[in-house]
C-alpha positions as CSV (number, residue, x, y, z in Angstrom):
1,X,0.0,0.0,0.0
2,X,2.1,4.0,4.2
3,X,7.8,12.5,8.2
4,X,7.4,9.2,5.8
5,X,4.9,6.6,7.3
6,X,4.9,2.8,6.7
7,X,3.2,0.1,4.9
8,X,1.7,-2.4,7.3
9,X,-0.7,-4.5,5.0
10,X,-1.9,-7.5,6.0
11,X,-2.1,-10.8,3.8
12,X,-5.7,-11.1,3.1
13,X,-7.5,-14.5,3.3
14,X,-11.4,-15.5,2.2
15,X,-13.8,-13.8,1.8
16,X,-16.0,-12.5,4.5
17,X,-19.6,-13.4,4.3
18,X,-21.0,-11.0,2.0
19,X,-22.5,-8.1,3.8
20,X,-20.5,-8.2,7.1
21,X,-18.0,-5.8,5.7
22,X,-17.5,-2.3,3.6
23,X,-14.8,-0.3,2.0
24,X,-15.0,3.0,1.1
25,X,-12.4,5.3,-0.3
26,X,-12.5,8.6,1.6
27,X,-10.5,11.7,1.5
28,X,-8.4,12.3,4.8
29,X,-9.4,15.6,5.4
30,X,-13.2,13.7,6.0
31,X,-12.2,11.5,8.0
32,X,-14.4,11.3,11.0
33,X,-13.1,11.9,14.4
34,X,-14.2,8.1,15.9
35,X,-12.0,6.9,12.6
36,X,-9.6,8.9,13.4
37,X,-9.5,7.3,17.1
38,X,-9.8,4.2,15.7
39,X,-6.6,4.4,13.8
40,X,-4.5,5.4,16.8
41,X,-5.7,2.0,18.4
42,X,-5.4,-0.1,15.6
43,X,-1.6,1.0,15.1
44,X,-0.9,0.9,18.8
45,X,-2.0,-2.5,19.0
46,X,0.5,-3.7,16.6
47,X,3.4,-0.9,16.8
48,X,5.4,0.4,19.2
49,X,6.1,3.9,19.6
50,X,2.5,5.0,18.4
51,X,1.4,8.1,19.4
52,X,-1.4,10.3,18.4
53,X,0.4,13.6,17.8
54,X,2.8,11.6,15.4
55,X,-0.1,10.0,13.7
56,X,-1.9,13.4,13.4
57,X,1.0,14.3,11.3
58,X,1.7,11.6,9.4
59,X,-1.9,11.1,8.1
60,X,-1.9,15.1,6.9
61,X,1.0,13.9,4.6
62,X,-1.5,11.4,3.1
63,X,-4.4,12.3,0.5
64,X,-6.8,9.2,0.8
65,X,-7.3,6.4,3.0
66,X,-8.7,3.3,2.0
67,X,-11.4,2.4,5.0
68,X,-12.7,-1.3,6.1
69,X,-15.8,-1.1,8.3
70,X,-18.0,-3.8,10.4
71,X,-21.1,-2.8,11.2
72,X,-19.9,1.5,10.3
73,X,-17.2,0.7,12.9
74,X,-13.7,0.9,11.2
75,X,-11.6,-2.1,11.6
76,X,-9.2,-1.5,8.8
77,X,-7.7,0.8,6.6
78,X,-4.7,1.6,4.5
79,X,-3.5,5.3,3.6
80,X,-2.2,6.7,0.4
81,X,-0.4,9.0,-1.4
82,X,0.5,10.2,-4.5
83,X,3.9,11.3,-5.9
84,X,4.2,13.4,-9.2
85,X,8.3,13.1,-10.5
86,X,10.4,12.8,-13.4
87,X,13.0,10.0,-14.0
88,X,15.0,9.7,-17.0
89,X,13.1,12.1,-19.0
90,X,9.8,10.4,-18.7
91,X,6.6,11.2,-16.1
92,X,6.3,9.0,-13.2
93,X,3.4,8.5,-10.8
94,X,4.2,6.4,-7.7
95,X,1.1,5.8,-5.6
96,X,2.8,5.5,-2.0
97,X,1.4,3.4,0.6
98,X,1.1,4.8,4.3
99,X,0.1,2.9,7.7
100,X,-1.8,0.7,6.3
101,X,-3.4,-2.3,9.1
102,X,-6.5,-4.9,9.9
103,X,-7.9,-6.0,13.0
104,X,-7.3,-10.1,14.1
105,X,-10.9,-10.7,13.7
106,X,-11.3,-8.9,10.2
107,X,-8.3,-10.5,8.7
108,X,-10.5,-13.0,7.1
109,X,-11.5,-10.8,4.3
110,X,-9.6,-9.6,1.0
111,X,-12.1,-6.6,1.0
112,X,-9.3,-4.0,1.8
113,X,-6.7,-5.5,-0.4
114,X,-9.6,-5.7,-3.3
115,X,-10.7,-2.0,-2.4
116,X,-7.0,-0.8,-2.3
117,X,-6.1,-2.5,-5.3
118,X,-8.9,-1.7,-7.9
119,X,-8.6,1.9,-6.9
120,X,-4.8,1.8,-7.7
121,X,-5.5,0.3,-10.5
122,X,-8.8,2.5,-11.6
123,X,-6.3,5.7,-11.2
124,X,-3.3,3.9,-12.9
125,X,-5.7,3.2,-15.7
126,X,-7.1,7.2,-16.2
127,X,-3.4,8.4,-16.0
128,X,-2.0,6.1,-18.8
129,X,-5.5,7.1,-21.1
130,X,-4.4,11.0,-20.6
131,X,-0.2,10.1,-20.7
132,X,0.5,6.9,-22.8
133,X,3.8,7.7,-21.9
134,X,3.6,8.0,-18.0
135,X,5.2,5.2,-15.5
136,X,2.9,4.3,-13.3
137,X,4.2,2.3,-9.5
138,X,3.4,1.7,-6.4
139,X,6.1,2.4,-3.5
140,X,6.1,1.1,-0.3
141,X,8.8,0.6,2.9
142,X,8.2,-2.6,5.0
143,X,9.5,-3.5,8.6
144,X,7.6,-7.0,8.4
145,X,8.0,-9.9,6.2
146,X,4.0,-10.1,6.0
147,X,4.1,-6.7,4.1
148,X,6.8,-7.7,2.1
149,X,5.3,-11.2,0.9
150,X,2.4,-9.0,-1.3
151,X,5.2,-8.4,-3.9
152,X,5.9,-12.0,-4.8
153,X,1.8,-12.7,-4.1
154,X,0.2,-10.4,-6.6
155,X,3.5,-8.6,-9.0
156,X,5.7,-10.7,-11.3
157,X,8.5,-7.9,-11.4
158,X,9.3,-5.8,-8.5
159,X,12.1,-5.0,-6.1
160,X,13.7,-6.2,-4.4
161,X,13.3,-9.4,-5.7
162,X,14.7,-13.0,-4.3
163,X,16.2,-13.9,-7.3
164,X,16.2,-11.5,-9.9
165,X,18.6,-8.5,-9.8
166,X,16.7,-5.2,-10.8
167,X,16.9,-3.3,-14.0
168,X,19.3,-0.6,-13.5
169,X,16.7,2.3,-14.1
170,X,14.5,0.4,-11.9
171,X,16.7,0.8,-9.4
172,X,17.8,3.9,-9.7
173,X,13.9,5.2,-9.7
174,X,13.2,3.5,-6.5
175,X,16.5,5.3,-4.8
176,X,15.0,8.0,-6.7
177,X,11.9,8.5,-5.0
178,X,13.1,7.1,-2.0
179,X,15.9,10.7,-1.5
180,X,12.5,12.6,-2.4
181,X,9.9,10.6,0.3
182,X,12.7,10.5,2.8
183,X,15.9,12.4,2.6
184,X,19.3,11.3,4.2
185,X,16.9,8.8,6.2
186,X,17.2,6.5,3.0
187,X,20.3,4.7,2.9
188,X,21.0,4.1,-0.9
189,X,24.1,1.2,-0.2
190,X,21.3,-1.4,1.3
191,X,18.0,0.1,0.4
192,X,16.8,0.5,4.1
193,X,15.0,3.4,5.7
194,X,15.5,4.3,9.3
195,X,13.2,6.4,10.5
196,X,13.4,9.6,13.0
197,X,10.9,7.5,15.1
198,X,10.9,4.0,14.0
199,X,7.5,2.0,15.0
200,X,8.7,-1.8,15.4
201,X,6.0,-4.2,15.3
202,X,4.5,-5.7,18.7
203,X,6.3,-9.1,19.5
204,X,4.2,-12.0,18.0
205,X,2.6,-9.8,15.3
206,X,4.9,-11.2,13.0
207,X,7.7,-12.6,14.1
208,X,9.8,-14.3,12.0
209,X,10.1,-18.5,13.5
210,X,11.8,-20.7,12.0
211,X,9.1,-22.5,9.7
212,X,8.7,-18.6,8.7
213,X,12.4,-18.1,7.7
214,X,11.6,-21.5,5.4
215,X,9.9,-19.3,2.8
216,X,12.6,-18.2,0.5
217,X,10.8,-14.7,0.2
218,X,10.9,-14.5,4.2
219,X,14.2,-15.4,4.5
220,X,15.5,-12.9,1.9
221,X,13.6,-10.2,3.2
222,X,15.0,-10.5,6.7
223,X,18.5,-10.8,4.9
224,X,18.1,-7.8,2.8
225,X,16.7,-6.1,6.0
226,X,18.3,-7.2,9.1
227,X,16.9,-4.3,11.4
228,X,13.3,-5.1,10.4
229,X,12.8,-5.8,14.6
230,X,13.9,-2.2,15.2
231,X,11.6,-0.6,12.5
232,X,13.9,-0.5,9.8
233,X,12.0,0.2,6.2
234,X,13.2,-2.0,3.5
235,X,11.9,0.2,0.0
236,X,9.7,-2.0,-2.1
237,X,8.9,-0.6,-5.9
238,X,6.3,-2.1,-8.8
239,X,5.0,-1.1,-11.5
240,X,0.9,-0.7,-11.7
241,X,0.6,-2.4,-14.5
242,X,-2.0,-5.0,-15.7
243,X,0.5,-7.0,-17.7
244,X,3.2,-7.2,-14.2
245,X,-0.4,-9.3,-12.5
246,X,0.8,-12.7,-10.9
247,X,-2.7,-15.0,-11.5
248,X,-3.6,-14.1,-8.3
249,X,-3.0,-10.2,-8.6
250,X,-5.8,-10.3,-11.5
251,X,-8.2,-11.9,-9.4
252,X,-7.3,-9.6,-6.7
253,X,-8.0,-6.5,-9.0
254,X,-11.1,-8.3,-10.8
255,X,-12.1,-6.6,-14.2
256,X,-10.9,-3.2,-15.1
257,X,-10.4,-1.6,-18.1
258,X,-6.5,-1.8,-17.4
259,X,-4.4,-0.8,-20.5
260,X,-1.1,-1.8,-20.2
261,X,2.3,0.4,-20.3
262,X,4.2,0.8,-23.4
263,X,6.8,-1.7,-22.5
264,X,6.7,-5.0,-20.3
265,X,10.2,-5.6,-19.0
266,X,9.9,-9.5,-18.1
């Protein structure tokens, strides 16, 4: 999906039964004060070192926030923002996920990651119809493997990547628009983000045991980011693009209109 904040999406499971749940995709700056709350005590639940005046700031750095609701009480929601650039002489638009989280007992549904998702893709869509020519990716930082493991889930090509070196400009866009999000915090050599005030996740949120560190995508993420347990970011890049789907990615974003960018760099 998330001073910088953090992508903290959860892998999403079955479906709820239909009804039980809603999304909605809702400016921040309408963001009811009980959602508001609600946030706060979602992210303290699962962070540490949440606090409501840093929150406060972070989501005024964000323009929309994706919203999971049972029964009109939120239990769920990912944040977003957009980034306008240039790389290489050509437009790019990198949607950039912020704190981004689901309560235990919603974590059955895919409704967020579906909601999230199809609106990312929707906007990708609209952009490439006005700009053929405009790159279109999604950026994200990740202190948890969980996070991390929607890459290889839903994108063929992103980075960084178990076992495929990135593209050069690939590369060099995600260090790119990492200097811009983040400043001398981003540590171009390993790709890691340390954070003025680093939010670690709760013990036994995701901790990585050792039927965990089995997954080769696991294990290379805590290699490629050995202070994930003290709220390091690991940069994440992909691009939005219809043809860079996994099987599962397609299901995930169902049937848009999704033309696809004027290269595919499998």
């Amino acid at each position: 999906m998330p001073a910088p904040s953090k992508a903290r999406d959860r892998a999403a499971g079955s479906e709820a039964p239909p009804g039980s749940v809603t999304t909605s995709v809702e400016r921040v700056a309408d963001l009811r004060g009980v959602d508001r709350e609600a946030m706060v005590a979602l992210l303290d639940a699962h962070f540490w070192g949440v606090t409501p005046e840093r929150f406060v700031v972070d989501l005024a750095d964000k323009d929309l926030a994706v919203v999971l609701r049972a029964h009109d009480e939120l239990v769920g929601f990912s944040t977003l923002a957009r980034i306008e650039a240039r790389f290489g002489g050509r437009p790019v638009t990198a949607f950039y996920s912020g704190d981004t989280i689901v309560r235990a007992d919603a974590r059955g549904s895919a409704a967020l990651a579906r909601a999230w998702s199809r609106h990312v893709f929707a906007e990708a869509a609209a952009v490439r119809q006005r700009e053929p020519e405009r790159r279109v990716v999604w950026m994200l930082i990740s202190s948890g493997y969980k996070t991390y493991r929607f890459l290889p889930t839903f994108f063929r090509r992103y980075l960084p990547h178990a076992d495929v070196p990135p593209a050069p400009d690939d590369a060099a866009l995600a260090a790119h628009l990492a200097r811009l999000r983040y400043g001398e915090r981003y540590d171009a050599t390993t790709g890691v983000v340390r954070l003025e005030h680093p939010t670690p996740l709760r013990d036994g949120v995701a901790d990585v045991t050792a039927a965990r560190a089995a997954d080769p995508n696991v294990a290379f993420f805590v290699a490629a980011n050995p202070g994930h347990a003290l709220g390091d970011e690991l940069v994440c890049l992909t691009d939005v693009d219809e043809a860079n789907l996994t099987p599962a990615g397609r299901r995930m974003v169902g049937s848009l209109p999704l033309p696809s960018s004027d290269e595919d760099r499998a």
